[in-house]
C-alpha positions in Angstrom: 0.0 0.0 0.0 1.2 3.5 -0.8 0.5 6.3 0.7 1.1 10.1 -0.1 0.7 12.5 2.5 -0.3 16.1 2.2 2.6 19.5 2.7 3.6 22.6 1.8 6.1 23.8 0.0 8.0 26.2 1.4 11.0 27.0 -0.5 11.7 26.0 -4.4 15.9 25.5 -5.4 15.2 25.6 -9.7 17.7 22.9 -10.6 18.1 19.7 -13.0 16.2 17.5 -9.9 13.9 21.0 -8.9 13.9 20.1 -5.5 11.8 22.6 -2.5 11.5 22.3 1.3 7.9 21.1 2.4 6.6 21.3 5.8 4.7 17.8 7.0 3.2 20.2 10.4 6.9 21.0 12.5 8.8 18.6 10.3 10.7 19.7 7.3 11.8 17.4 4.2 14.1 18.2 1.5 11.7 16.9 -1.5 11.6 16.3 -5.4 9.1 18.9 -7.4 10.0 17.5 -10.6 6.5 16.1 -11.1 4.3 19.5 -9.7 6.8 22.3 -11.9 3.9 24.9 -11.6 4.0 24.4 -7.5 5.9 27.5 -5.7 5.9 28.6 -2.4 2.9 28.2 -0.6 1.5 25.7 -2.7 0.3 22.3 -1.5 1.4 19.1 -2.7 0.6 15.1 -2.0 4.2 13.4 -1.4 5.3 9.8 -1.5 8.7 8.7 -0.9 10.5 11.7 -1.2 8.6 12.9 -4.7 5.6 15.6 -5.0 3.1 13.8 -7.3 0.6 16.0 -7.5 -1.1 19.8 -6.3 -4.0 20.4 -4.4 -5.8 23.0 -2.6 -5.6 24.3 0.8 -9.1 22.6 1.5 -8.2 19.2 0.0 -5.2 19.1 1.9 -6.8 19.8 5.2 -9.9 17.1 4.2 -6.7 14.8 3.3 -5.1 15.7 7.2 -8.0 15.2 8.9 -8.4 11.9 7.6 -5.2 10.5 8.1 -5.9 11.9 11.9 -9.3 9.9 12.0 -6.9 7.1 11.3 -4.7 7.7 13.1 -6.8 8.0 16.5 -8.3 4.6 15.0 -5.3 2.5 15.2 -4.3 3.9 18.9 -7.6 3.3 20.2 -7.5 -0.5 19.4 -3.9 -0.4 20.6 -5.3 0.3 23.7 
């Protein structure tokens, strides 16, 4: 199963790889924008193992978040 969680891009470096810092909440990844080249600053982005694959909007990110958080609760509750 793959799964490609939602950032933002905070910073773009426009070389061969186009690489850009994305946020995941306080943590901060060093990530591939070769796939998203319209995505800048700001922007929002689905990521999976260290590569952007696509853009979305602010309110398809946050759906996206709150739905791995669901999940997340989910899996500590029958930890429990």
């Amino acid at each position: 199963m793959c799964l490609g969680v939602p950032g933002q891009i905070l910073d773009v470096v426009e070389s061969p790889l186009r690489l850009g810092r994305v946020a995941f909440g306080s943590t901060i990844k060093e990530i591939s924008l070769a796939c998203v080249p319209d995505a800048g600053p700001g922007a929002w982005v689905v990521v999976h193992a260290g590569l952007a694959l696509d853009q979305l909007d602010e309110a398809e990110a946050m759906h996206m978040l709150e739905c791995l958080n669901a999940l997340a609760e989910g899996v500590e509750q029958e930890e429990a």
